[in-house]
Each structure stands twice: as structure tokens, then as C-alpha cells.
Backbone as CSV, one residue per row, in Angstrom:
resi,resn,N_x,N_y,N_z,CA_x,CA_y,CA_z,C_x,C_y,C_z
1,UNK,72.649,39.850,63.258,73.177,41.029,62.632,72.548,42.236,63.310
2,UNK,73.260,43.002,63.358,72.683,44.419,64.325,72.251,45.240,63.594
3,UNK,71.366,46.436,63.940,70.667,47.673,62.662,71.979,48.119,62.064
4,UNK,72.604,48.257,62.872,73.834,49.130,62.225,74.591,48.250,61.015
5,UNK,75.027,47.668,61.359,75.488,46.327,60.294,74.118,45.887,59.205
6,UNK,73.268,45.872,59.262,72.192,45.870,58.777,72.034,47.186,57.555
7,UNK,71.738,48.344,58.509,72.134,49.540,57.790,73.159,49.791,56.917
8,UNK,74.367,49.653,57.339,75.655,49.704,56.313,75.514,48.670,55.246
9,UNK,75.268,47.220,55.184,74.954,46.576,54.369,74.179,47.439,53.125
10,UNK,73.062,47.759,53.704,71.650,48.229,53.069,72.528,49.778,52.247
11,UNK,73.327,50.217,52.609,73.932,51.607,52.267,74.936,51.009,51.404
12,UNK,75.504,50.224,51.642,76.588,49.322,50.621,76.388,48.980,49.218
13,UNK,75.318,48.136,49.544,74.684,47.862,47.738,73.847,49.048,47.369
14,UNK,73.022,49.777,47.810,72.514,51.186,47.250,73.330,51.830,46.643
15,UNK,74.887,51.848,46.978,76.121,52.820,46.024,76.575,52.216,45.446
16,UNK,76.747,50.685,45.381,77.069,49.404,44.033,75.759,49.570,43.249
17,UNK,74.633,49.558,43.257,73.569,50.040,42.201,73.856,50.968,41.759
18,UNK,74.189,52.003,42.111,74.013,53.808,41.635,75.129,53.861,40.925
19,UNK,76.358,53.003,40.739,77.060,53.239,40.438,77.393,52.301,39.039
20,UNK,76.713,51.089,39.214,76.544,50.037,38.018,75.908,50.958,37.041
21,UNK,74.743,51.309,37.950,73.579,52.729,36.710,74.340,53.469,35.958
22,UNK,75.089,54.009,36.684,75.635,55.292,36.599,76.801,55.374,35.182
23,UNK,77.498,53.489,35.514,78.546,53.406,34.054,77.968,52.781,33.301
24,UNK,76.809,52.999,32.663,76.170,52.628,31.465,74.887,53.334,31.102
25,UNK,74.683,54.720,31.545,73.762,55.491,31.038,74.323,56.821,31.200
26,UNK,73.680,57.909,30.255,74.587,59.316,30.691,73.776,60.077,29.644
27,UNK,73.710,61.253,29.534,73.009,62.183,28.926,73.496,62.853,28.066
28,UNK,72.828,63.426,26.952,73.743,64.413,26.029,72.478,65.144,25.305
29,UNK,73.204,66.400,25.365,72.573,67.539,24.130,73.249,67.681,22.930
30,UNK,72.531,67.871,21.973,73.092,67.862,20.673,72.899,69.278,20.341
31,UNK,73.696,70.564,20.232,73.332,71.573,19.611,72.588,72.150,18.173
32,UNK,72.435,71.208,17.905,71.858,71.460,16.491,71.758,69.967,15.705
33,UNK,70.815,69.983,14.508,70.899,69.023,13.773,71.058,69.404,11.862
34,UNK,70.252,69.735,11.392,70.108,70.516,10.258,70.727,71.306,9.746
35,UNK,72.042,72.073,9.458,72.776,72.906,9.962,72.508,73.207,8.248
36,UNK,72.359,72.462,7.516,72.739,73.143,5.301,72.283,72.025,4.512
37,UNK,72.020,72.606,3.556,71.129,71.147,2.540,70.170,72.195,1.579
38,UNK,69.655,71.453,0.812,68.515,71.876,-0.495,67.908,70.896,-0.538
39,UNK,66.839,71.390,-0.820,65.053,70.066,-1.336,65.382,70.919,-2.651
40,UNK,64.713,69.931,-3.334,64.248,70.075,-4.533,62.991,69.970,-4.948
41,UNK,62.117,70.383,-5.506,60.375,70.791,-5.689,60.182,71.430,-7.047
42,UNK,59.545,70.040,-8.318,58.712,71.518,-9.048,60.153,72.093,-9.978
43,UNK,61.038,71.144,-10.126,62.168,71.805,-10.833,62.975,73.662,-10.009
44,UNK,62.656,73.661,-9.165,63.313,74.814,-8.583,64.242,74.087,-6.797
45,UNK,65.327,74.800,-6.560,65.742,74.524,-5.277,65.547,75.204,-4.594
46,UNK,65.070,74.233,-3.144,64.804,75.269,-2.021,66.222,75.555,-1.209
47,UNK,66.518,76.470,-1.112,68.207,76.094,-0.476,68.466,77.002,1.184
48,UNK,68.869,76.289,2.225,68.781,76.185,3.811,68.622,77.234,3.866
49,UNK,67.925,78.263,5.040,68.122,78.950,5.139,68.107,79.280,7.003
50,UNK,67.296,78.600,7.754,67.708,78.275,9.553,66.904,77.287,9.595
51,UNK,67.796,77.235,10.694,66.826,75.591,11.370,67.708,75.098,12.661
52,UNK,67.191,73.703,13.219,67.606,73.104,13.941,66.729,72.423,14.912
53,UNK,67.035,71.511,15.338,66.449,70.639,16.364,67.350,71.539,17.760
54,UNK,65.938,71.921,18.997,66.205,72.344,19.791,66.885,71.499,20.860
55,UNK,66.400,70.261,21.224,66.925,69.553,22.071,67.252,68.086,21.319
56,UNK,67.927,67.280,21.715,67.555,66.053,21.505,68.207,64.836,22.680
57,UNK,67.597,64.263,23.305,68.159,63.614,23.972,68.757,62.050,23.548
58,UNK,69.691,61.236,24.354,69.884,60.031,24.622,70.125,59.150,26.080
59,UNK,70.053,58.095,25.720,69.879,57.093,26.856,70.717,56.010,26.025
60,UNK,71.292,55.362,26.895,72.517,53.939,26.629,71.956,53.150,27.015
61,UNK,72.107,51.825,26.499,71.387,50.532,26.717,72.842,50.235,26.622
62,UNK,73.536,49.233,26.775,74.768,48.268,26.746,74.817,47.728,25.617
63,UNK,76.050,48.412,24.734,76.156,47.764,23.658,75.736,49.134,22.263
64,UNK,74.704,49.498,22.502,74.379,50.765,21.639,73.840,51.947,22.071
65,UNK,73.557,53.139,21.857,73.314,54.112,22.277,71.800,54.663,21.263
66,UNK,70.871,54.587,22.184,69.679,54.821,21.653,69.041,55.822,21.585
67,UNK,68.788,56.724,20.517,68.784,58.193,20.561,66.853,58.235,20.560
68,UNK,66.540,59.024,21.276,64.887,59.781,21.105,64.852,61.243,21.409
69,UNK,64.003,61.748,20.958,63.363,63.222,21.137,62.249,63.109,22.367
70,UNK,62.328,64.031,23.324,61.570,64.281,24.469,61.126,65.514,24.363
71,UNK,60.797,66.529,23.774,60.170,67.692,23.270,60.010,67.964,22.135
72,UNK,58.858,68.530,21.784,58.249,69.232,20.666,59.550,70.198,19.951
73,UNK,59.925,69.725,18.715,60.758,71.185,18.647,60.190,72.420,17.497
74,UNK,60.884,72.955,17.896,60.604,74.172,16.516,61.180,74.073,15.524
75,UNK,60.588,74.408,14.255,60.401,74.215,13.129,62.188,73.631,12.836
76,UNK,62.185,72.191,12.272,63.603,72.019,11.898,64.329,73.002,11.160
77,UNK,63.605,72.899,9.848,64.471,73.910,8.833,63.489,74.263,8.303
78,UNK,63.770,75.639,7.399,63.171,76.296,6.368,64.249,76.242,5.286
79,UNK,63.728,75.987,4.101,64.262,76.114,2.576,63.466,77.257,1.589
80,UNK,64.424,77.950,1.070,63.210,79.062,0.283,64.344,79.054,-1.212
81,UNK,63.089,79.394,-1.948,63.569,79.753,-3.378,63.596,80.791,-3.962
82,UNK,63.333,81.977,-3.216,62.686,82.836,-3.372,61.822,83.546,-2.563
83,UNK,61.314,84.684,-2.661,60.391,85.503,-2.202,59.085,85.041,-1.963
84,UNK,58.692,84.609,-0.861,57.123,83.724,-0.856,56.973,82.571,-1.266
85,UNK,58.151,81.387,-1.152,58.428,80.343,-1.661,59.280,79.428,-0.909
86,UNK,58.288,78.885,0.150,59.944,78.293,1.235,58.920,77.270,1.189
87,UNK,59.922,76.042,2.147,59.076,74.765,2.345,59.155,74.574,3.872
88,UNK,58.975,74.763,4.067,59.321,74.531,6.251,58.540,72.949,6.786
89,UNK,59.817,72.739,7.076,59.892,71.203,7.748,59.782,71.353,9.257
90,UNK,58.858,70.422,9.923,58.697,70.396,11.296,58.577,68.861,11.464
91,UNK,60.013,68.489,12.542,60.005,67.445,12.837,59.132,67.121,13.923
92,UNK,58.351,65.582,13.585,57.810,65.034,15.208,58.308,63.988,15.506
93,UNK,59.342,63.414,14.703,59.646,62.273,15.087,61.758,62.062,14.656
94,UNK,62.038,61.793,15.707,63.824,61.520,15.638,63.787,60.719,16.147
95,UNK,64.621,60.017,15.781,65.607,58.500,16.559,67.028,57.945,16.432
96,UNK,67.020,56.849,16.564,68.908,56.554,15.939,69.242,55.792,17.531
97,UNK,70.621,55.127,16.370,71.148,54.706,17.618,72.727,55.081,16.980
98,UNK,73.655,55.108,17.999,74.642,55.097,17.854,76.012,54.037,18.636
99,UNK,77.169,53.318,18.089,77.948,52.745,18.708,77.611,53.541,20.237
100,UNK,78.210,52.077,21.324,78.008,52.930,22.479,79.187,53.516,23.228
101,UNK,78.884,54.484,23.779,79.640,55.125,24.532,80.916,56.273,24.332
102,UNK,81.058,57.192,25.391,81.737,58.651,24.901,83.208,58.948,25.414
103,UNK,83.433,57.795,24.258,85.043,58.142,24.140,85.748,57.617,22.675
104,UNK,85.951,58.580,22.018,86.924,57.893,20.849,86.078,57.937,19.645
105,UNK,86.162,57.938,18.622,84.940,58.210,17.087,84.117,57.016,17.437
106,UNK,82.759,57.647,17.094,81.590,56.336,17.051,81.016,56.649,15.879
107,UNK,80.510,55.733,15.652,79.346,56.276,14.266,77.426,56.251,15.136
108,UNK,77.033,56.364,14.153,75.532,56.549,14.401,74.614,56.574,12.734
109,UNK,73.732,56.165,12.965,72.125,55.995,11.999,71.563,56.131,12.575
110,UNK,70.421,57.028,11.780,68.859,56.787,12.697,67.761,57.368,11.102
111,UNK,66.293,57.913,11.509,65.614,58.213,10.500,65.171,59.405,11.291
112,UNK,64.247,60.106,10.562,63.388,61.390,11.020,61.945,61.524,10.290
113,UNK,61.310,61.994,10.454,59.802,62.325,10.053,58.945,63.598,10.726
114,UNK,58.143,63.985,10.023,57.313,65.222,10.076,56.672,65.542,8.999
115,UNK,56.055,66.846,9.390,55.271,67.232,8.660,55.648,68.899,8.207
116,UNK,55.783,68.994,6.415,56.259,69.642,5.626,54.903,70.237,4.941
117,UNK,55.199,71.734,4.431,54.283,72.686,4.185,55.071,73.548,3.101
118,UNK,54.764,73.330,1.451,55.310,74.496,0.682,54.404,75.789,0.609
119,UNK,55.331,76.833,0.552,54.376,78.301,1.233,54.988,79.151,-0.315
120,UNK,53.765,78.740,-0.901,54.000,79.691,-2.505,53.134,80.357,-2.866
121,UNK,53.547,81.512,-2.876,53.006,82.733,-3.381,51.769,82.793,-2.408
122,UNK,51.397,82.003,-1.016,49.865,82.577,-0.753,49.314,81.204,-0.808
123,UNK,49.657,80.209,-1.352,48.844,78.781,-1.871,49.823,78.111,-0.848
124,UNK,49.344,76.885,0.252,50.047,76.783,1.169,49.512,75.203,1.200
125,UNK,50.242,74.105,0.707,50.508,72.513,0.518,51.137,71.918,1.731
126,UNK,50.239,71.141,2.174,50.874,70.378,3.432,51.190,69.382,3.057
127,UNK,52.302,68.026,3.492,52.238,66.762,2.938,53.593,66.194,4.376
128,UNK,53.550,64.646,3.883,54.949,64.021,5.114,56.201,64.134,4.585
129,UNK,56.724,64.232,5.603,58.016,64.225,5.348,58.974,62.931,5.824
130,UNK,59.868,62.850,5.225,60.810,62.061,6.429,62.525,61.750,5.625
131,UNK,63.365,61.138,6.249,64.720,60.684,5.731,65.466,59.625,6.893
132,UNK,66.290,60.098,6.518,67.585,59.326,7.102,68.743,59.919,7.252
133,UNK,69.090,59.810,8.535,71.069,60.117,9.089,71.453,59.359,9.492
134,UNK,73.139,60.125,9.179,74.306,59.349,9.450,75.385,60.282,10.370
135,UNK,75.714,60.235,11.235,76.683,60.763,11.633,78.020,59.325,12.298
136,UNK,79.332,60.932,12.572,80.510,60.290,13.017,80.685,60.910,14.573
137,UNK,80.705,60.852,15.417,80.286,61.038,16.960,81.907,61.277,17.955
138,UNK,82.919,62.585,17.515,83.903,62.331,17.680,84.121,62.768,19.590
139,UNK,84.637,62.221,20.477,84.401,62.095,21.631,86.101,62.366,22.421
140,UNK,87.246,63.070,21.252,88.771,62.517,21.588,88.965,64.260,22.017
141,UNK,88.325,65.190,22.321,88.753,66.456,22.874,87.754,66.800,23.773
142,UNK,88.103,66.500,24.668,87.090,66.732,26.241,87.392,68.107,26.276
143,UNK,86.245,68.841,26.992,85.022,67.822,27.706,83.917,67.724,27.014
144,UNK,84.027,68.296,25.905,82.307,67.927,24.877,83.099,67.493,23.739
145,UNK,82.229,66.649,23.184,82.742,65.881,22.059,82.018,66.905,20.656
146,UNK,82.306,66.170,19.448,81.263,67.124,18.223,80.862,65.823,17.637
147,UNK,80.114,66.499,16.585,79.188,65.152,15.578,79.560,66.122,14.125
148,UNK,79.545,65.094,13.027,79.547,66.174,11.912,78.499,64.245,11.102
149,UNK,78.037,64.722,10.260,76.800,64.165,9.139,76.069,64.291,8.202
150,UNK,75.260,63.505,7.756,74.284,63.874,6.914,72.806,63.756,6.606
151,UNK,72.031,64.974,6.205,70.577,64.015,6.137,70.029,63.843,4.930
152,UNK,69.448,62.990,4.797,68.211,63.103,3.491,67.060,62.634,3.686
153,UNK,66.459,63.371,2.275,65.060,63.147,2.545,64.890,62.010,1.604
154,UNK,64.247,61.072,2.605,64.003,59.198,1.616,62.341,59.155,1.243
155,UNK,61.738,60.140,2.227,59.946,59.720,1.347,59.195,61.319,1.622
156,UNK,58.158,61.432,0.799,57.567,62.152,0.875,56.222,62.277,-0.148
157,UNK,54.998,62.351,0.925,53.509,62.137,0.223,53.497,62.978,-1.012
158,UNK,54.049,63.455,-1.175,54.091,64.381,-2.855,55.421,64.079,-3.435
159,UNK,54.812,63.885,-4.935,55.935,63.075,-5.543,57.003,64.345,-5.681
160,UNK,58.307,64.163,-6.261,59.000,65.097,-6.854,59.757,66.050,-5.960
161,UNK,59.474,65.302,-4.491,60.504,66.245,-3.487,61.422,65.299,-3.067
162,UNK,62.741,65.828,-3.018,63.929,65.151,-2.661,64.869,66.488,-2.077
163,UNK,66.088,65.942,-1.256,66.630,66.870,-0.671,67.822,65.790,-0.295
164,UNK,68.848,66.780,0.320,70.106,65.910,1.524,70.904,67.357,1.785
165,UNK,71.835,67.465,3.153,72.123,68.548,3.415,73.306,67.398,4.568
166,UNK,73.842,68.538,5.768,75.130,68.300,6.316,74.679,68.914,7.512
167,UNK,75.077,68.082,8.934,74.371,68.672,9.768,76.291,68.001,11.021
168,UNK,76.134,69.219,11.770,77.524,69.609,12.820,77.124,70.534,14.120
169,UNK,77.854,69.789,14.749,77.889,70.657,15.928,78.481,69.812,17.269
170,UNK,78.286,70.494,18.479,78.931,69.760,19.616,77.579,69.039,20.426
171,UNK,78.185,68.217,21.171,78.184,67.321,22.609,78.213,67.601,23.560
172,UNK,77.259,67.840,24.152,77.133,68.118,25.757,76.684,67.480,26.611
């Protein structure tokens, strides 16, 4: 076999790899996560007031679509009840997976966790946070698809907090 034939070989399967890669992994931004919702605390509601997950990435495995966070984000949401009375949630932890691949409605689950701080009157309570989502992953109007869902809050180190809210946006 000659370099050249050798070479082209060697250049042959390098673009059959890149390209096997290529149809079963792919990237996406999620514009937002948190978008509306209320906690509850203490008999009063905290009710949305901004938020969002700045980035969130994914990666495809064959078969499901496996969601993680690769940056620190800023503060998910804030909830306030009032004047000197909010609870601000900061996620450190997202995940999920979703049916795979971006074409046609998929669904998705995953959980979340962090660390939550009620800010009353001056007296300032730290404790964990965490829940669970669900979204529907619609992919049928190119070229970005949207997500619309829901979250709640399933645990938290202080008794008597509960929450769930609705979280939308696009696919990139």
C-alpha cells in the first residue's frame, strides 16, 4: 500500500468517526428555567418575582438525552412577600434526562438542589433546597425548538416550605 493510499485510508475513517460523533451528540441552551411559581413559608406566600438559570447544558448518550449544568449560575429565583421578606434560591445542582433527540415533542424529568436563604426583616435563615421537573421539549418549528414545564419543591431542611411554579422558553 503506498503513503498516499495509506493517507486517504487514514482520512477516510477520521470523517466516518466525526461523523458517527457528530449524529448522536449536539448541544443546546436553554433560555431560562424558573420563569413563575410561589413557596409557601410560615403561612404567608412568597410569589416569583426574577430568576433563571443562566446556562444549562446537554450531551446525548443513544437512547436518552442527559442534561447537566457546567457553570455556577446566578441566583435561580427570588420569591418575596413583601417588603424585606423574599426567599432567594440558588441552584448548585441540575440534571435530567430527556427522550432523545431534536425533532418532534419529547418529554423530559430531572431534579434540582441548592441552597435557599429567607431574608426577613434583617433576620437572614439559610437551609437546602431542592425539587423536581418535568418538561415537554417541542422540536416541530425550526430552527430552535421551545420547552414549556414544571417545578417543585420536594424537600427542604426546614419544615413548612413547599412551592411549584411553570418554567418556558426556547432551544438553542
Amino acid at each position: 500500500m503506498s503513503r498516499t493510499t495509506k493517507a486517504l485510508l487514514i482520512a477516510a475513517v477520521a470523517v466516518m468517526l466525526v461523523a458517527a460523533t457528530s449524529a448522536y451528540s449536539y448541544y443546546e441552551t436553554w433560555d431560562g428555567w424558573f420563569n413563575s411559581g410561589n413557596l409557601y413559608y410560615n403561612s404567608k406566600t412568597y410569589s416569583y418575582v426574577e430568576g433563571g438559570i443562566g446556562v444549562d447544558d446537554s450531551t446525548t448518550r443513544i437512547g436518552m438525552d442527559l442534561f447537566y449544568r457546567t457553570t455556577i449560575p446566578r441566583i435561580a429565583f427570588v420569591c418575596a412577600a413583601g417588603y424585606r421578606d423574599s426567599i432567594f434560591v440558588y441552584i448548585d445542582e441540575f440534571g435530567g434526562a430527556k427522550e432523545y433527540g431534536q425533532s418532534g415533542t419529547t418529554e423530559g424529568i430531572g431534579s434540582w438542589s441548592g441552597i435557599g436563604y429567607a431574608d426577613r426583616a434583617g433576620s437572614t435563615m439559610l437551609f437546602y433546597f431542592g425539587g423536581s421537573w418535568e418538561a415537554e421539549f417541542d422540536y416541530t418549528d425550526p430552527p430552535d425548538g421551545t420547552y414549556e414545564g414544571t417545578w417543585r419543591e420536594t424537600q427542604s431542611s426546614i419544615p413548612g416550605v413547599r412551592g411549584s411554579g411553570t418554567s418556558s422558553g426556547s432551544l438553542q
